[in-house]
C-alpha positions as CSV (number, residue, x, y, z in Angstrom):
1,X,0.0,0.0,0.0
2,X,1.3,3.3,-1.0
3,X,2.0,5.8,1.9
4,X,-0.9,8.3,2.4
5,X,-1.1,11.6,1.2
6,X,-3.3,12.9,4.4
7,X,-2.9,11.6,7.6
8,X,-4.9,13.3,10.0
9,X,-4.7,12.5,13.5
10,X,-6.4,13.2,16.7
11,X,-7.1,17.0,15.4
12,X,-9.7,18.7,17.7
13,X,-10.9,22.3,16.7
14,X,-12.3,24.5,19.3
15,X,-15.1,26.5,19.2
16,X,-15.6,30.0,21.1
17,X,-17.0,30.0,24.5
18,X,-21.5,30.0,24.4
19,X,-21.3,27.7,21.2
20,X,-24.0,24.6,21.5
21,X,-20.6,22.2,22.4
22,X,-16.6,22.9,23.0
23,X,-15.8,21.6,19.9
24,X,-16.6,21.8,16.3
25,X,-14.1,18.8,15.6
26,X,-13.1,16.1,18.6
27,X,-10.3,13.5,18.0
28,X,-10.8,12.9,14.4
29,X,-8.8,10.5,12.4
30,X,-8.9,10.0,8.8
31,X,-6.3,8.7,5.9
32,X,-6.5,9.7,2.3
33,X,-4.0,7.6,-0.4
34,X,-3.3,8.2,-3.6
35,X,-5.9,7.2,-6.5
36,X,-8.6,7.4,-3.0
37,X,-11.7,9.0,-2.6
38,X,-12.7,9.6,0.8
39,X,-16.4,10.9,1.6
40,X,-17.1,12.6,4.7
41,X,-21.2,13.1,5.2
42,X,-22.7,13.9,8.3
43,X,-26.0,17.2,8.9
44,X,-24.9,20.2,9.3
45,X,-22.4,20.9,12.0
46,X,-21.0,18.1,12.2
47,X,-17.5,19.3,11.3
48,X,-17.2,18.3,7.5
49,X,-16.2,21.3,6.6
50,X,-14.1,22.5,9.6
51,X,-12.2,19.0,8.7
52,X,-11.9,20.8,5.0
53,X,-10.5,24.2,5.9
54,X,-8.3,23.3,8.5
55,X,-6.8,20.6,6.2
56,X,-6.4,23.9,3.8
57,X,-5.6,26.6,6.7
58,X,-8.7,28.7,6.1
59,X,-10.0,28.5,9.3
60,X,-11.7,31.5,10.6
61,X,-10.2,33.2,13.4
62,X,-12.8,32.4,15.7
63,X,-11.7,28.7,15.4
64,X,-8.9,27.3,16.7
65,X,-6.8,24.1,16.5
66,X,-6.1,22.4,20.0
67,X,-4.5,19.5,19.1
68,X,-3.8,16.7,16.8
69,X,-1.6,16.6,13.1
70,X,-2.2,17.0,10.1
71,X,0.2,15.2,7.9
72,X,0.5,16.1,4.1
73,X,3.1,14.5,1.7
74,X,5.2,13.6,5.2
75,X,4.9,17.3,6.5
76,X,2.8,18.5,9.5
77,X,1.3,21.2,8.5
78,X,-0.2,22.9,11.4
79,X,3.4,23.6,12.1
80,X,4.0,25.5,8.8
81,X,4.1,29.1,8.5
82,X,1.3,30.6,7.0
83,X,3.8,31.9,3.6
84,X,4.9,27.9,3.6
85,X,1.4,26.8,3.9
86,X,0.4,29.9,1.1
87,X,2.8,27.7,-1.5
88,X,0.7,24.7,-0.5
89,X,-2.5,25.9,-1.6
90,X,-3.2,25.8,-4.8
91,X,0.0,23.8,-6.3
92,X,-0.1,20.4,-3.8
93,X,-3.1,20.7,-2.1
94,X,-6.6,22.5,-3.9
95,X,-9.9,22.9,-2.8
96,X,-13.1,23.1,-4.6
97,X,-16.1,25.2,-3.1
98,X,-19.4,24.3,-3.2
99,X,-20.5,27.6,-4.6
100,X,-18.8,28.6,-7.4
101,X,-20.4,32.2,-8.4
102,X,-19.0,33.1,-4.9
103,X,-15.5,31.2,-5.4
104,X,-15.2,32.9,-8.9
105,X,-14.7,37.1,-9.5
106,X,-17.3,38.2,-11.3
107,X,-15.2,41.3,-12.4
108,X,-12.5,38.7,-14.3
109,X,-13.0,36.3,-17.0
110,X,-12.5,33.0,-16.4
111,X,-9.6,32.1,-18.2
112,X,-7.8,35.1,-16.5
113,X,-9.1,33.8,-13.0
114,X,-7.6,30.1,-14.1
115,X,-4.5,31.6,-15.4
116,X,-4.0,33.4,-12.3
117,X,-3.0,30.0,-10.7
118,X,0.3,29.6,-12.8
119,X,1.1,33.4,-12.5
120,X,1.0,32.9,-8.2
121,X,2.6,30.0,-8.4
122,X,5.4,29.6,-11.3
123,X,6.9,32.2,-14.0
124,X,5.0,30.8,-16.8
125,X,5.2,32.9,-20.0
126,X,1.6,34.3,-20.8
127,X,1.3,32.3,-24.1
128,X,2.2,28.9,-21.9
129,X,-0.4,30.1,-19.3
130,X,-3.4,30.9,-21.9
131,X,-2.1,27.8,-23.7
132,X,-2.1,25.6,-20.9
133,X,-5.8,27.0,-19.3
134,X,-6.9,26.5,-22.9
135,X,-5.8,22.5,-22.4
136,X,-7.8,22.7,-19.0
137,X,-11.1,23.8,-20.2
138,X,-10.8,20.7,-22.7
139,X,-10.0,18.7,-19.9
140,X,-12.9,19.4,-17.9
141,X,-14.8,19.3,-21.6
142,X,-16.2,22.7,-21.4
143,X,-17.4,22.9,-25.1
144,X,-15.9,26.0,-27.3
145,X,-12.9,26.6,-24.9
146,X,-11.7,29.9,-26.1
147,X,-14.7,31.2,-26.0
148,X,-15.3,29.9,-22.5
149,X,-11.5,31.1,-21.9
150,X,-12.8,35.0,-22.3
151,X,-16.3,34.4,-20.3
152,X,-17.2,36.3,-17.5
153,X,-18.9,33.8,-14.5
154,X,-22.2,34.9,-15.3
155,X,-22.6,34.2,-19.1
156,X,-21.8,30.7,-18.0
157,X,-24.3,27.6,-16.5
158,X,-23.8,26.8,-12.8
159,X,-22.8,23.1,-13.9
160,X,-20.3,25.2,-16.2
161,X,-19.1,27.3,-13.6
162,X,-18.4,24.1,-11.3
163,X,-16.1,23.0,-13.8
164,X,-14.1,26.6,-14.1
165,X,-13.7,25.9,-10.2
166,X,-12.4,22.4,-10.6
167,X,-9.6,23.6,-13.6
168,X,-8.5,26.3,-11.1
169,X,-8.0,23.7,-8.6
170,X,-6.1,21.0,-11.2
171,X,-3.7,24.0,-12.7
172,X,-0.9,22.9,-11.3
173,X,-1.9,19.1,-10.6
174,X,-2.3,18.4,-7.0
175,X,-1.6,15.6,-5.0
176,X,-4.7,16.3,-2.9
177,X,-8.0,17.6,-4.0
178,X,-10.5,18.9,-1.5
179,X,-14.1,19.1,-2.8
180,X,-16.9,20.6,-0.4
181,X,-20.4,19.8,-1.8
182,X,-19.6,20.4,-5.1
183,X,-22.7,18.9,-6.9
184,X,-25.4,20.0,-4.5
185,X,-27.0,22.2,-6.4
186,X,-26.7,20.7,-10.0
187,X,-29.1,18.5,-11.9
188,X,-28.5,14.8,-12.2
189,X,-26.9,14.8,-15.4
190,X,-24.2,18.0,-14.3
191,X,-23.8,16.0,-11.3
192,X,-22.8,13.0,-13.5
193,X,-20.7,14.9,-15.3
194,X,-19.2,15.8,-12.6
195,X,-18.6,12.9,-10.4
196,X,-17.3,11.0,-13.8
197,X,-14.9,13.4,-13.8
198,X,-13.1,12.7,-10.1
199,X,-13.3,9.0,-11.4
200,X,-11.5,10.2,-14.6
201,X,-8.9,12.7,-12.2
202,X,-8.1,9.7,-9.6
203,X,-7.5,7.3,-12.5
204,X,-5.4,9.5,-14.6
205,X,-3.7,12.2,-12.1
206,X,-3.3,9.6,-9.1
207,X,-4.8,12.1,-7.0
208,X,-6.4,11.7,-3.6
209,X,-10.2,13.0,-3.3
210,X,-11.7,14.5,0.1
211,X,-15.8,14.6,-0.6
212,X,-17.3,16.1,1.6
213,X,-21.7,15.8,0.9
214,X,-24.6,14.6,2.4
215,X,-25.9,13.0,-0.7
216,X,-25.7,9.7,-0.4
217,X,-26.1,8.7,-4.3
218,X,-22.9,10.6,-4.3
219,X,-20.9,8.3,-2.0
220,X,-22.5,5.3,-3.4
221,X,-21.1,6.1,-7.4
222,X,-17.6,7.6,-5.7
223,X,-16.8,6.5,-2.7
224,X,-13.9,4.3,-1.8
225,X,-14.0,4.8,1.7
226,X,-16.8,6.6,3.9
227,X,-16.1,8.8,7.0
228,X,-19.5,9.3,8.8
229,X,-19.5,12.6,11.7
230,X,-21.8,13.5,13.9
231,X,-21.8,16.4,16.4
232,X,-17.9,17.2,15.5
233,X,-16.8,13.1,16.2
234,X,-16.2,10.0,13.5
235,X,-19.1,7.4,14.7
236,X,-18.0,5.1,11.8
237,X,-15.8,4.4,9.1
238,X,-15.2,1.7,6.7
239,X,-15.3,0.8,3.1
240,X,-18.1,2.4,0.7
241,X,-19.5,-0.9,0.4
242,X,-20.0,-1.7,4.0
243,X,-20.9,1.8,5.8
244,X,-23.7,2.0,3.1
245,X,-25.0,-1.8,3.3
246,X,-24.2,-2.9,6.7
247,X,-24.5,0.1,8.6
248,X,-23.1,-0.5,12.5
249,X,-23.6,2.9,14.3
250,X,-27.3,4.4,15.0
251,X,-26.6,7.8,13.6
252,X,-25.1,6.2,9.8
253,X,-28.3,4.3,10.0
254,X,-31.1,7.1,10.8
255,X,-28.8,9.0,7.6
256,X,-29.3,6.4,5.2
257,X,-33.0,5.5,6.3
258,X,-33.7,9.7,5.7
259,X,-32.6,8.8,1.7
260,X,-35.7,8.6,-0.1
261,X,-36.6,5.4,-2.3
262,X,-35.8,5.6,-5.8
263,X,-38.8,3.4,-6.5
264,X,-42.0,5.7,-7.1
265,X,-44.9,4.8,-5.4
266,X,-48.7,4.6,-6.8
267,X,-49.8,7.7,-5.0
268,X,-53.6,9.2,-4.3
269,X,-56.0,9.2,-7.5
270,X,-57.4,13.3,-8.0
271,X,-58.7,12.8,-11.1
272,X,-61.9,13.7,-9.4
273,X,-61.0,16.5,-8.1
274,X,-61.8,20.3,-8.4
275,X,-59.5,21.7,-10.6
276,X,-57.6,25.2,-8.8
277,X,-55.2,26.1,-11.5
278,X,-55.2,25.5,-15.5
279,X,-52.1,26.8,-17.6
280,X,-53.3,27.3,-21.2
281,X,-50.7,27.1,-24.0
282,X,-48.3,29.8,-21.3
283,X,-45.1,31.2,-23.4
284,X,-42.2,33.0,-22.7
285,X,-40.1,34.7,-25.8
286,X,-36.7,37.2,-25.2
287,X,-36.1,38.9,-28.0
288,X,-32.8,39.3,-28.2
289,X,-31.2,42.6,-30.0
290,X,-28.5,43.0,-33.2
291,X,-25.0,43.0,-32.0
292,X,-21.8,42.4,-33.5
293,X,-23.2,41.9,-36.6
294,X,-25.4,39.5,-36.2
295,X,-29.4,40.1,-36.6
296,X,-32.0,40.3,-33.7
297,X,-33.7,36.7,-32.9
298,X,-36.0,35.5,-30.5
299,X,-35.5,32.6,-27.9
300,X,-38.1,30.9,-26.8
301,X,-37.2,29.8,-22.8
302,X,-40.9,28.6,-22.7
303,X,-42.9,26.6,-25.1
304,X,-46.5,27.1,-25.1
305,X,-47.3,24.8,-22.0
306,X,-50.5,23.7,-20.6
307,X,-51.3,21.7,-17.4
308,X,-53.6,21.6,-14.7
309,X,-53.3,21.2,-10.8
310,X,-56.4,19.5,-8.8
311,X,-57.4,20.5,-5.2
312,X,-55.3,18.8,-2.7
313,X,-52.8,17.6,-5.5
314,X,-49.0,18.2,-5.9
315,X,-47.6,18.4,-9.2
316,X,-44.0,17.6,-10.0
317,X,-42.1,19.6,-12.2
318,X,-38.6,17.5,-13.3
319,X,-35.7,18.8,-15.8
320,X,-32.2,20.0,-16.1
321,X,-30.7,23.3,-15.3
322,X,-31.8,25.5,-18.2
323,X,-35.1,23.5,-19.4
324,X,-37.8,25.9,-18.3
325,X,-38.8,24.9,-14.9
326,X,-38.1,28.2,-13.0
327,X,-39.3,30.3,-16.4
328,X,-42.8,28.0,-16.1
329,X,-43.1,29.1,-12.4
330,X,-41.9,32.9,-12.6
331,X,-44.1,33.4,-16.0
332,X,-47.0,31.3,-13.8
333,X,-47.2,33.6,-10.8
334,X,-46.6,36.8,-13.1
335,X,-43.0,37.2,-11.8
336,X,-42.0,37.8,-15.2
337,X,-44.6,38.9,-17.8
338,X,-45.6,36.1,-20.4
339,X,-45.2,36.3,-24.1
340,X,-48.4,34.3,-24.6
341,X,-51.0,32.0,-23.0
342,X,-53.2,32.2,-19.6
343,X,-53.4,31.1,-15.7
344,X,-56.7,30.5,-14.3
345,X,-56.7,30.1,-10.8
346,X,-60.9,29.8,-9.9
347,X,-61.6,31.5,-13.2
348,X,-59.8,34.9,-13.2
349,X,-56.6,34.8,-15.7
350,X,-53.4,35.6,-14.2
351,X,-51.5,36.2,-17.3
352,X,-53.8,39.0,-18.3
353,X,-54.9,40.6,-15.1
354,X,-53.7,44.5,-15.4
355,X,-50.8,44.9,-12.5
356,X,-52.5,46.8,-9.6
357,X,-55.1,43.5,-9.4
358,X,-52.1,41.0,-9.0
359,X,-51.7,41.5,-5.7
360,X,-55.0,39.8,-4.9
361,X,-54.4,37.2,-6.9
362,X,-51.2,36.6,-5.6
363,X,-52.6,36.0,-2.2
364,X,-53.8,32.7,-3.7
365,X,-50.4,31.0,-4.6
366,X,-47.8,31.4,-2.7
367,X,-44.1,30.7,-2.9
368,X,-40.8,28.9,-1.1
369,X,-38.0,29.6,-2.6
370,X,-34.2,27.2,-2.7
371,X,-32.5,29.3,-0.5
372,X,-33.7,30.2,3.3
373,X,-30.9,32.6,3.8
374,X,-32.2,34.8,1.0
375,X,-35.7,34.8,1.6
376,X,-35.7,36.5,5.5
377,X,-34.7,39.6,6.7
378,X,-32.1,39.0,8.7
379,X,-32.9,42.2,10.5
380,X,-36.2,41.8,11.2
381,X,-37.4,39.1,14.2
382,X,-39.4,36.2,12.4
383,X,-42.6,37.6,14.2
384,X,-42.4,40.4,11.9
385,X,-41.4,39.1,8.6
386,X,-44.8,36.2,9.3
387,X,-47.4,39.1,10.2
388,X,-46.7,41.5,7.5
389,X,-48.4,39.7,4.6
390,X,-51.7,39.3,6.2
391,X,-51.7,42.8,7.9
392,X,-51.2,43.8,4.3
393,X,-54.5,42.3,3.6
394,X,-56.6,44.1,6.1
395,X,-56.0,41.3,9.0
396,X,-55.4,43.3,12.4
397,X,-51.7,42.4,13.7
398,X,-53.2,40.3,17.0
399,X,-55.1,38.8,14.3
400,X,-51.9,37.9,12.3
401,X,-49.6,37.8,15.4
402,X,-52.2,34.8,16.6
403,X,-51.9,32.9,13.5
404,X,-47.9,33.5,13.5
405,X,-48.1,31.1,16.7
406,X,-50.4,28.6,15.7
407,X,-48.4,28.2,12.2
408,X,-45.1,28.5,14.3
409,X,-46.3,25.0,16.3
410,X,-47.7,23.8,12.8
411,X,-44.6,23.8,11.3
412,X,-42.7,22.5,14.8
413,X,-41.7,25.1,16.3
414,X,-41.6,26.6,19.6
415,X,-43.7,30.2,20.3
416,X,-40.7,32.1,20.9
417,X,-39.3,32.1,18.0
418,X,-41.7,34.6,16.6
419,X,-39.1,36.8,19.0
420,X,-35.8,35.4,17.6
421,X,-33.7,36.6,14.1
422,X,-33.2,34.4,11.2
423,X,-29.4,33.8,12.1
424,X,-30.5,32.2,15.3
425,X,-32.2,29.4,13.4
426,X,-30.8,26.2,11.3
427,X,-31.6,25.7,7.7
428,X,-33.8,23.1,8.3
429,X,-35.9,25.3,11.0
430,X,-35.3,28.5,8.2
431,X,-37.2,26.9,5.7
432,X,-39.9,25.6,7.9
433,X,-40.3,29.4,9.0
434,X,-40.8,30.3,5.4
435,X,-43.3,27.7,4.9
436,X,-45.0,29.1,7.5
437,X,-44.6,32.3,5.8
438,X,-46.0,31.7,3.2
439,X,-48.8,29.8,4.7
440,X,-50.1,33.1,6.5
441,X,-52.5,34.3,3.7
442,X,-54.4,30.7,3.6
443,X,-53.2,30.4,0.0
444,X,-54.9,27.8,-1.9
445,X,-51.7,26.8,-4.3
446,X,-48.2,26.3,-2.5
447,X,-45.5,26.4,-4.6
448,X,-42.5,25.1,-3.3
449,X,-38.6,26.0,-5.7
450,X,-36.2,23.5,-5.0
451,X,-37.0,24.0,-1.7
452,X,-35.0,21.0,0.0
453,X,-32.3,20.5,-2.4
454,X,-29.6,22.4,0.2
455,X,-31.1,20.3,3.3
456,X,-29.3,17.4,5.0
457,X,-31.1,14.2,4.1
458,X,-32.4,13.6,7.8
459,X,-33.6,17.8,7.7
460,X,-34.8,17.0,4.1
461,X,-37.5,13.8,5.1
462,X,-38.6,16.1,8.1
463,X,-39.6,19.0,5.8
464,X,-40.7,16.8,3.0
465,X,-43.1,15.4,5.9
466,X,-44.6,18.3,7.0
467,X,-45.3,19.4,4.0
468,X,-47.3,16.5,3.4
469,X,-48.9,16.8,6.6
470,X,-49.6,20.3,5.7
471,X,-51.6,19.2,2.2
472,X,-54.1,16.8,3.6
473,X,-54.7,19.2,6.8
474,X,-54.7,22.7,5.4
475,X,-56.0,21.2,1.6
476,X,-53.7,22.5,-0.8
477,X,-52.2,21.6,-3.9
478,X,-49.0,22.4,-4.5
479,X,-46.0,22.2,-7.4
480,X,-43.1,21.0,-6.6
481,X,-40.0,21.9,-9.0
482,X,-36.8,19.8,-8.0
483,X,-33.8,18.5,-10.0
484,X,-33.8,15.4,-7.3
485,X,-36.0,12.4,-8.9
486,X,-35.4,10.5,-5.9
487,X,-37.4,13.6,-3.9
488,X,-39.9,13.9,-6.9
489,X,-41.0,10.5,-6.6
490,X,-41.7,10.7,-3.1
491,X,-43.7,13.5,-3.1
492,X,-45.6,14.1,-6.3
493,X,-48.7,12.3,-7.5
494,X,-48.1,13.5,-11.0
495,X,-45.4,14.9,-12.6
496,X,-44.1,17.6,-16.0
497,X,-40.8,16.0,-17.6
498,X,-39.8,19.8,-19.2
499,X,-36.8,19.9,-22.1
500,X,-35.6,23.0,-23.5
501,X,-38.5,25.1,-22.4
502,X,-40.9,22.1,-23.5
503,X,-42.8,19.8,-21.7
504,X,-41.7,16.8,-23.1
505,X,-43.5,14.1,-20.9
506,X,-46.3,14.4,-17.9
507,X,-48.6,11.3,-16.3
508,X,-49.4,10.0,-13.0
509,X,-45.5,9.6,-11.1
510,X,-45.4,5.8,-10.8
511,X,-46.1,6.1,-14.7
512,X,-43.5,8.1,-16.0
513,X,-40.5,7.2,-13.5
514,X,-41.1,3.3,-13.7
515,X,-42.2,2.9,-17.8
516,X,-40.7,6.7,-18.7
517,X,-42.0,7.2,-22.6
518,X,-39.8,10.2,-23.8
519,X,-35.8,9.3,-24.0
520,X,-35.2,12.2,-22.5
521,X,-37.0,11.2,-19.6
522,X,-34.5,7.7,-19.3
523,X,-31.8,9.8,-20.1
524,X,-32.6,11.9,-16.9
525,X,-33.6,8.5,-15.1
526,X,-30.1,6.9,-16.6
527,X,-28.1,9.9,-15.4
528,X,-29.2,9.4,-11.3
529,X,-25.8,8.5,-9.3
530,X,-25.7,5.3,-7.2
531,X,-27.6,3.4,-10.0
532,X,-26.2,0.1,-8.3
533,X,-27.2,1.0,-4.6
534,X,-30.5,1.3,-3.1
535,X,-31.5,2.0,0.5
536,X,-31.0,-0.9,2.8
537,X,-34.1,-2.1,4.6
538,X,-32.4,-0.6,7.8
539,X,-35.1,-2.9,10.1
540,X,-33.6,-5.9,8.5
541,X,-30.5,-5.2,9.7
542,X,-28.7,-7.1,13.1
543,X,-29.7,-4.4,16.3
544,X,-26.7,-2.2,17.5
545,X,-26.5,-0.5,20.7
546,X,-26.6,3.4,20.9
């Protein structure tokens, strides 16, 4: 066995005094080899990522190391000085972020943010740097890679800009790569993409791979070995094959038991059913100016697309990045105006209504977004972010302040944090809040944006739970837009397959996932990770003690 490229031993990482524990890492122990891929998953907090950037010497101030080594190519580097460990980052050791508009400087193209790599670290010539980011791009198969080369982050995909990130981090080929959930928020084929392409760098670079996720699909198509931490400690470690199959510790085993099943289920029939919303042939055309000589043109980002949504139903909406999901939704709920087409929700058109109506319409569908940082005010309590759409509608604030609480408890959740600030909460408990938020006005159509794609999978089954709960009780219907099938087919009765800004394929869930029509559809269905591994009956298993 060849000697490992990152020994870790014993490190423990302190947190400030008043945190929830004394430690965000305690006595953890890990080996990476050459040619490996190591996956660490655990929720949030557990210390994945502290394990990450005090590998790389980016932790914050506020963090410190206690004790234990960190060994790299034989040298301890907790003992390097910072300018040593500077010469480190970058050449031997590089790290990919997990969001790469924030990793990447929108003010530089990305060929001059790659190229900048070589000019830190060697005296390269220019022509050998453009020449040799040019051979990168290819590597990572962007597709045109001079044109790519004089891009600026933002005329690129987000699939497109995790593979600028990964070329920065290959530039000067590394012995150890350190990837930080780099394929959360990217649709299954990206994300195959992707993961093919840390297959490709440990066969072909002999480099050592520290994955750090909490999708489990991921570790099952990459993993080598799994690291599982809870709370800042390893409970368990072991080969991919065994951590996943035979799970020992209790906490591995709740983790893998949160997955959902790949295997849609036959779900409630609602073809009864009132119908609350019908989209009639809705369109969205950009028409897209002259410029550098070449003539105006139109792009069509929506297809004329029809569908309807039943009382008490929820709809999924499937596709990759790009295909027309969010463009449906935003053209839908008059986010963005529509090129064409109308939205009846109890017989009054959307699409047409004149502007100072909307709001009243609005009140009838309502929206969670992806991200529960974004959507509240971090400096307003959560008491007065919940009241202030109802109060806006005429409701009195004890009114609103009394449904705040109930929907607070609804959504599991105690009273006081109608008194607390969004930064005081989890992820998990930020998105319940803005369920609840959105809940306020009584809507009759909940419309929920990738709304657990960024959730642990243990946070993800409790909100994917309550929003069930919160169907049948409350009787809405909701859409559901989500890049994760596996999510899709646990939630949605019936579901949109869109392509290109075209709905391409629709039926009842069980339908289209298990007999899928279209070959785009299979070719979605094809492209899932961890095609070989499905959840373990985790009751089957031999008991272990907590």
């Amino acid at each position: 066995m060849a000697a490992p490229i990152l020994s870790i031993t014993d490190l423990t990482v302190d947190l400030p005094r008043g945190g929830d524990r004394p430690h965000a890492v305690e006595g953890l122990s890990l080996e990476v080899a050459p040619g490996e891929i190591v996956c660490i998953v655990g929720e949030s907090g557990s210390g994945k990522s502290i394990t990450s950037f005090a590998t790389m010497s980016l932790l914050p101030r506020s963090l410190k190391v206690s004790s234990g080594r960190i060994l790299f190519e034989g040298r301890d580097i907790l003992t390097l000085p910072e300018a040593e460990h500077a010469k480190l980052r970058g050449h031997r050791m590089a790290m990919i972020f997990q969001e790469p508009m924030t990793a990447l400087n929108p003010c530089y193209t990305v060929g001059d943010q790659i190229e900048e790599v070589f000019l830190s670290h060697t005296d390269m010539p220019k022509a050998e740097r453009k020449a040799k980011t040019i051979a990168l791009l290819e590597e990572v198969r962007m597709p045109d890679p001079p044109r790519i080369h004089a891009s600026y982050p933002h005329q690129l995909s987000g699939g497109q800009r995790q593979r600028i990130v990964i070329a920065m981090a290959l530039a000067l080929n590394p012995s150890l790569l350190i990837a930080d959930e780099p394929t959360t928020a990217l649709d299954v084929t990206t994300q195959a993409q992707i993961l093919a392409m840390f297959r490709d760098l440990r066969k072909t670079r002999g480099a050592g791979i520290m994955l750090v996720t909490h999708d489990f699909d991921v570790v099952a198509e990459v993993a080598d070995k799994v690291v599982v931490m809870q709370k800042g400690r390893v409970v368990e470690q072991g080969t991919a094959a065994e951590v996943l199959n035979r799970p020992r510790h209790p906490y591995t085993r709740q983790l893998i038991d949160a997955v959902p099943r790949r295997q849609a289920e036959v779900t409630q029939d609602v073809s009864g059913r009132p119908v609350v919303l019908r989209v009639e042939g809705l369109e969205k055309i950009y028409r897209v100016p002259a410029s550098f000589g070449r003539a105006a043109r139109e792009v069509a980002a929506l297809k004329p697309a029809s569908f309807d949504l039943r009382k008490g139903e929820t709809l999924g909406i499937v596709g990759e990045s790009g295909s027309g999901k969010t463009t449906l939704v935003r053209a839908m709920l008059r986010l963005i105006d529509p090129s064409g087409g109308q939205v009846f929700v109890d017989g009054r058109d959307i699409a047409s209504a004149q502007r100072s109506s909307l709001r009243s319409l609005r009140r009838d569908i309502q929206i969670v977004f992806q991200d529960p940082y974004g959507s509240l005010n971090p400096r307003r309590t959560i008491g007065d972010q919940l009241v202030e759409g109802p109060v806006n509608f005429g409701m009195s604030r004890s009114e609103a302040m009394k449904r705040a609480r109930e929907l607070v408890r609804i959504v599991r959740l105690e009273e006081e944090a109608l008194s607390r600030y969004p930064n005081q909460f989890s992820g998990g408990q930020r998105q319940r809040l803005c369920i609840a938020r959105a809940l306020m006005v009584e809507p009759k159509i909940l419309v929920a944006d990738e709304a657990v794609s960024a959730l642990d999978v243990s946070v993800q089954k409790e909100v994917l739970r309550l929003l069930a709960e919160i169907r049948d009780r409350m009787g809405l219907s909701m859409l559901f837009i989500t890049h994760d099938l596996r999510v899709a087919a646990q939630v949605s009765d019936h579901v949109i397959v869109m392509s290109k800004g075209e709905i391409v394929e629709r039926g009842p869930i069980a339908q289209v996932f298990n007999d899928p029509q279209h070959a785009y559809t299979r070719q979605l269905l094809a492209a899932m990770p961890g095609q070989g591994w499905e959840v373990p009956d985790i009751s089957a298993l031999p008991p272990v003690s907590a």
